[in-house]
N, C-alpha and C positions, 0 to 999 in steps of 0.2 A: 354838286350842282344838280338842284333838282328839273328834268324834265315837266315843260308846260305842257299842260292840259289841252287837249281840241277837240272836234267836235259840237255837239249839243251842248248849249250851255240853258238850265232851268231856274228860269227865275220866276218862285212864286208871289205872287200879286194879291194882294188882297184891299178890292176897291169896289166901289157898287157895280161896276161895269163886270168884273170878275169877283163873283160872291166867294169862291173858294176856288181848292186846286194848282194847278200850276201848270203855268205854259210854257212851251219848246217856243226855245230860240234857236234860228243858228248863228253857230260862232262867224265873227264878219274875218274873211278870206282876203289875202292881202291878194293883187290881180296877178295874173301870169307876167313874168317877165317877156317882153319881146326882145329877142336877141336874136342878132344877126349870126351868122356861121365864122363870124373871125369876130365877133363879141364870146361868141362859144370856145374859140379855139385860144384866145388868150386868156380867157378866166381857164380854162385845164392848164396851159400851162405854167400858169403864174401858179395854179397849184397845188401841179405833179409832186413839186418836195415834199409837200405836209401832208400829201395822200400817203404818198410812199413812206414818209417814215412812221405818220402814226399807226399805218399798219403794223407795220418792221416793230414800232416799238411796241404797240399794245402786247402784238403775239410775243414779243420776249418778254411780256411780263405774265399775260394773263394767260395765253392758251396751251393748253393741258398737252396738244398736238407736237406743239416744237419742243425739240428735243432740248434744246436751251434755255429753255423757258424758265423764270427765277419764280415763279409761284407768287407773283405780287411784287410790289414796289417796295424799295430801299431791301433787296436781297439779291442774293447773287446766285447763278450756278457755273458751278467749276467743270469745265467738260473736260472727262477722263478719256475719253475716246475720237478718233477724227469721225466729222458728220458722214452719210451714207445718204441715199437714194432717197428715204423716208423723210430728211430735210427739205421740207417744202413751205418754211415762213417764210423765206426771200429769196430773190432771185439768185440766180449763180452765186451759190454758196460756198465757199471752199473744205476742201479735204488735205487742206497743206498744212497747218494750222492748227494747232487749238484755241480755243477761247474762255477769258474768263468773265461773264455778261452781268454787269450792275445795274440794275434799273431803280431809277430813281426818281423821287419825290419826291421835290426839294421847297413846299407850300410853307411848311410847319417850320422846321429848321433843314440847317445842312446836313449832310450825309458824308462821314470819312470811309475814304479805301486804303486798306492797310496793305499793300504786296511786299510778297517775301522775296528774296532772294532767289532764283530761279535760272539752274544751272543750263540758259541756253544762247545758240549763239544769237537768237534776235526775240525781241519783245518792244511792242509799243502800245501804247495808253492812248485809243479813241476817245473822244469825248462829242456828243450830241444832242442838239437836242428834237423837237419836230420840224425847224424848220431847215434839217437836211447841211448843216453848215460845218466840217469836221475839223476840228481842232486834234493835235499830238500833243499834251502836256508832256510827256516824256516817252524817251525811246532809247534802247541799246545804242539807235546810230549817234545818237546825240550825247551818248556818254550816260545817262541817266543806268536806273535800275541795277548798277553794277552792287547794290547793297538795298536792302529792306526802303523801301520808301512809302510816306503815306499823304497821299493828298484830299483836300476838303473841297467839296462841290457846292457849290448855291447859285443864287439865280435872283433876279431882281428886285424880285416879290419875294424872298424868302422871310419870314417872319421876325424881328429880333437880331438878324445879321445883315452885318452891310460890309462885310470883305476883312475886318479884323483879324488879326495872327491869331493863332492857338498854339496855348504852348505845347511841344510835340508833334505838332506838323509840320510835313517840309514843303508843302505846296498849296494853295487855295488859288480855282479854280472856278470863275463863277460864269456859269451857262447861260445859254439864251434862253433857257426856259423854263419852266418849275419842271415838266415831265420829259425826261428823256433816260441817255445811255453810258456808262464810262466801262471800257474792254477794253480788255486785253489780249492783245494777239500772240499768243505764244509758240516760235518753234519747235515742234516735239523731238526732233531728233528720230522719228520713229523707226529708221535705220538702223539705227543703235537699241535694243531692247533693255539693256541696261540702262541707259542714261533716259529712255523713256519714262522709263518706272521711277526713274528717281524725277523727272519733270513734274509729272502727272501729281508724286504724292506732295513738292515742293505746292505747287500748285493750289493744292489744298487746307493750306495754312491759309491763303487769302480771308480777310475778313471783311463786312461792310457795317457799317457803323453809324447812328445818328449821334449828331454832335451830345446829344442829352446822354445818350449811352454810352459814350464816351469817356461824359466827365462823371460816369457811376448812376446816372440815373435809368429814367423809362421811356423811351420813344414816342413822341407825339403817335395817338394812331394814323393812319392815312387810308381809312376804309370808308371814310366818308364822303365818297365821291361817285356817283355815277356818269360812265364812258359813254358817251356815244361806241354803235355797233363797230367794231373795224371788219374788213373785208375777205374774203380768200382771197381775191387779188385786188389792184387800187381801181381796174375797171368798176368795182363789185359797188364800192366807195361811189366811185363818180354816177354808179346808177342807182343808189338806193340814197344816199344820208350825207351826198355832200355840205351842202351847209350847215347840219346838224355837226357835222366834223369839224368843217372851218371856224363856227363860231366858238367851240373848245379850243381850237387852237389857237387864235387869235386870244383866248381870253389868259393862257397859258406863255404864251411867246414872244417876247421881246422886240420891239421894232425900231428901228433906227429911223428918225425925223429924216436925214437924210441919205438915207441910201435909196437908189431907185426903186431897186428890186422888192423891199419890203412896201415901199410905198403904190408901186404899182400892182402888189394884190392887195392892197387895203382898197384902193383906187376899183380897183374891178368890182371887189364885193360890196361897197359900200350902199351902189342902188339894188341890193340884193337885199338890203335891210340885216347884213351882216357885217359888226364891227366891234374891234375890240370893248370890253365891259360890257356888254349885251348881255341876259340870258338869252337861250335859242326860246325860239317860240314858233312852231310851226304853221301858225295862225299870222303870225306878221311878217315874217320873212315872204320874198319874193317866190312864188310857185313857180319849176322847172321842171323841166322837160327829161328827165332822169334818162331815158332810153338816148336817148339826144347825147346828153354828157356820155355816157358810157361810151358810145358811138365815136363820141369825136375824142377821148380820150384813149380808145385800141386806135384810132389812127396815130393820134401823137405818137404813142407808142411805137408801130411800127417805123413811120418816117425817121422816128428817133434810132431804132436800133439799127434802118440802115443804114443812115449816115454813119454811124458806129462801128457798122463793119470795115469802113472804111477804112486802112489804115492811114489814109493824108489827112482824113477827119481826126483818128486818134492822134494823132501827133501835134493837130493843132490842138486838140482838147484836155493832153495831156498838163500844161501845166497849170490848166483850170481846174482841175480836177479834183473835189473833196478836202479843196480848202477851203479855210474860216472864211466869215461874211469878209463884203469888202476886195476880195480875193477872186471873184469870180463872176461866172455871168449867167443869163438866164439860159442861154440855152445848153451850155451845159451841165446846168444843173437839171436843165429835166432827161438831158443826156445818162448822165449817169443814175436817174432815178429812176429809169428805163430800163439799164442794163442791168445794174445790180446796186443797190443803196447799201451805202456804208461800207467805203473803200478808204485807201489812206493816198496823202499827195504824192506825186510825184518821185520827193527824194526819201520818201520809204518805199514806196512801190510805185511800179508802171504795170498797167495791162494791154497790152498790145493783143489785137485779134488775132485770128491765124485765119486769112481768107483761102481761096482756093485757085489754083492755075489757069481755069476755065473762066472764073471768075462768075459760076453758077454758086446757089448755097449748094452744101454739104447736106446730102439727105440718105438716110438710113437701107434706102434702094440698092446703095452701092459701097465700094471698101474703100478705102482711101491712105496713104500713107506721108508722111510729114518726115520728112527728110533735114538731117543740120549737121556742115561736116564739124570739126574741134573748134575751128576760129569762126563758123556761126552758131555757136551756144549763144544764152543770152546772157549778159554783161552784166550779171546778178553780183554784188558783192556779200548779200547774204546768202540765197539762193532761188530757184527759181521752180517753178513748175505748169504743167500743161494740163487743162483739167476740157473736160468733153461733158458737152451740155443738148438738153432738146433745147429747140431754139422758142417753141410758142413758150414757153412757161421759164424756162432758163433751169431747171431744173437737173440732176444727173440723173444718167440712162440707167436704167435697175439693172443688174446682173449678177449672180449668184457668188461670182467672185469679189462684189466690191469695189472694184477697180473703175476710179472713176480720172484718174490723172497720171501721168509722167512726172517725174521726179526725186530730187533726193529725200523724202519724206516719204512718198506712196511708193515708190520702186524705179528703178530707170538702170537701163543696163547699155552702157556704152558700146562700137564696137572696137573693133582692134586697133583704128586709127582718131579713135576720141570722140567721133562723133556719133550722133542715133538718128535712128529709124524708127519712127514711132506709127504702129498702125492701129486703125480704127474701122474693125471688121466682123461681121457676125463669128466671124468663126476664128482661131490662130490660126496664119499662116503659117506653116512649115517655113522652120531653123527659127521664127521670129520666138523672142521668149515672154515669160509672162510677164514682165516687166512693164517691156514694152507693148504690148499689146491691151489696146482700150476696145471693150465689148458694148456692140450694139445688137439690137432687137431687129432683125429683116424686116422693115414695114418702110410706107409712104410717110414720113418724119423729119422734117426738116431740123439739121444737128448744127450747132456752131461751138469753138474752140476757144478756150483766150487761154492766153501765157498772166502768169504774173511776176513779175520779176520783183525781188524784195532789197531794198538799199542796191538800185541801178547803178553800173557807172553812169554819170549824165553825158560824159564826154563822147566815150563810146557808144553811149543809146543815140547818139547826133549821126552816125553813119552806120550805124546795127540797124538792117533788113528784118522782118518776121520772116519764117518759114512760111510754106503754103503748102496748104494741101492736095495732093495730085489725085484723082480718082483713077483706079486700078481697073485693067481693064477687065472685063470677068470674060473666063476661057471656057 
């Protein structure tokens, strides 16, 4: 998609009135939009998803920065190691985990994923696209993956495919969108150093595959396209190139005649002079207020992560949570676009916060300890873990040690009677061990915690309490 031209436009004349030369024009400027302040706040939130993910997704494809990053569409990268401090493409990242991230681009033809067999006790198969909607094709909970499996991707507009078997595939899978993501979430076991090493290099067999290279041929290219900018964060977005963003999106993403939610950001942008099969054109679209949008999208934001903190909010949010279209509502999708984009539902995981006993945030000023005797673990049938975050950016607190969570993956050391004591302190307490001990920086720094529990009991998560955080007193 080639970007329009603005500016000067020179059109030379040649007429008795103008013997030679050329005269400046200017290009004709579509007028400012006038929008109210909840004209403002429902165009951000109708579209906080497609800010959020074409961030998430650009930087997994194109920037050099994230460690994940597949170096371009229809490639994958295998991450051999759990993220650290320096993961900063999206919000509250995990360190429980590994990943294996396909970015895809599915204009030309479809795109196969080959996964191997992979010696752990949980794995599941995301699937996305920009407009934030998660699909599980398959999952260990569901019985899948227990053997080599490979599934085919496309998307509405894919070229030449319209959903037909291949032979040799065991699954086709067709997205909401030409550009998005298929991952895999893999348990590393990294408790086990043996059995890590043998994940990490199973792992590595993964392949991604265009249907033409497939059946022995050459891959349509996919370099012919230029992106609109994506953001450092989706503020960055709502203040510089939102409509230049939306109108890719929309021209990319699938929409449902009837479902509200698609409809009602078609509805918002439309006197925007932004609408599916557009080119963007900077000159005709609606001029805004960029400082404005930014503005009123860090408040979304905010309102959105308090409520969040909430755990009577989480619980109502939980089972909307990072499911497929249809499945859900608006505001919790700008919910979880807030907190952290690209989670899995409900009966693969839950994220429960961990608020605090005061019912103050959690800020780096002070030490805090999170307390759970054997019968309030969390009701993980996979398993679980507790990871500590700064809360403006959602990011993990840097520390020389690494240690960014609690758990059977990152370290967790029970005590005599089954249960732990988790602290979060600039310094180790004395007898507490390094396990258990999550390191902060002594500064004014607002910190927040989420648990994620992986294949939940549901029954038990119906009467399972979070922990909270006590702030300790300092002597």
């Amino acid at each position: 998609m080639m970007r329009a031209k603005t500016g000067i436009l020179f059109i030379c004349l040649i007429t008795l009135a103008f013997p030679a030369g050329c005269q400046k024009k200017e290009a004709v400027q579509a007028p400012a939009a006038k929008l109210s302040d909840s004209q403002v706040e429902n165009i951000v939130r109708r579209s906080y998803q497609y800010v959020a993910l074409y961030n998430v997704n650009q930087k997994g494809a194109l920037d050099p920065a994230n460690p994940t990053s597949t170096g371009g569409f229809n490639k994958i990268n295998v991450a051999t190691r759990l993220l650290d401090h320096t993961a900063q493409f999206i919000a509250r990242p995990n360190n429980d985990t590994l990943y294996i991230t396909g970015s895809l681009d599915l204009r030309k033809e479809p795109v196969i994923l080959d996964i191997p067999k992979i010696d752990s006790q949980y794995i599941s198969l995301m699937a996305f696209a920009y407009d934030h909607y998660v699909n599980v094709p398959l999952s260990t909970r569901k019985g899948d993956l227990g053997k080599p499996e490979r599934i085919l991707f496309y998307s509405a507009r894919t070229k030449g495919y319209k959903g037909e078997p291949v032979d040799g595939v065991d699954h086709v899978f067709e997205m909401s969108g030409d550009f998005g993501g298929g991952v895999l979430r893999v348990m590393p076991h990294a408790s086990e150093p043996e059995r890590f090493q043998r994940i990490v290099k199973q792992m590595q067999s993964t392949k991604l595959t265009t249907l033409a290279e497939y059946r022995g041929g050459k891959a349509e290219p996919v370099d012919d396209i230029q992106f609109p900018a994506f953001g450092k964060t989706d503020a960055d977005i709502f203040g510089t190139n939102l409509l230049e963003v939306m109108q890719f999106v929309f021209n990319h993403t699938t929409f449902d005649p009837k479902d509200e939610i698609d409809q009602g950001v078609l509805a918002a942008y439309k006197p925007l002079g932004v609408e599916p099969g557009k080119a963007y054109d900077a000159s005709r679209v609606a001029k805004i207020d960029g400082e404005r949008f930014r503005r009123m999208a860090q408040e979304v934001q905010q309102k959105s992560f308090a409520l969040a903190l909430d755990p009577k909010n989480i619980a109502a949010f939980a089972p909307r949570m990072f499911r497929p279209k249809g499945e859900t509502d608006l505001d919790t999708l700008v919910a979880v676009s807030v907190i952290g984009p690209i989670g899995l539902p409900m009966d693969e995981a839950m994220y429960p916060p961990v608020a605090t006993v005061d019912g103050n945030p959690m800020n780096a000023m002070n030490d805090y300890v999170i307390r759970m005797g054997k019968d309030e673990l969390p009701p993980a049938r996979a398993f679980w873990s507790l990871t500590l975050y700064d809360s403006q950016n959602g990011f993990f607190i840097p520390n020389d040690r690494k240690k960014y969570s609690v758990g059977q993956n990152s370290g967790m050391k029970l005590n005599k009677d089954g249960g732990i004591e988790i602290y979060v302190a600039a310094e180790r307490p004395k007898g507490v061990s390094e396990e258990d001990w999550l390191p902060i920086n002594r500064k004014d720094e607002d910190m927040d915690v989420v648990l994620r529990i992986y294949v939940p009991d549901l029954e038990k998560m119906k009467s399972w309490t979070p922990p909270k955080a006590e702030k300790l007193t300092k002597k």
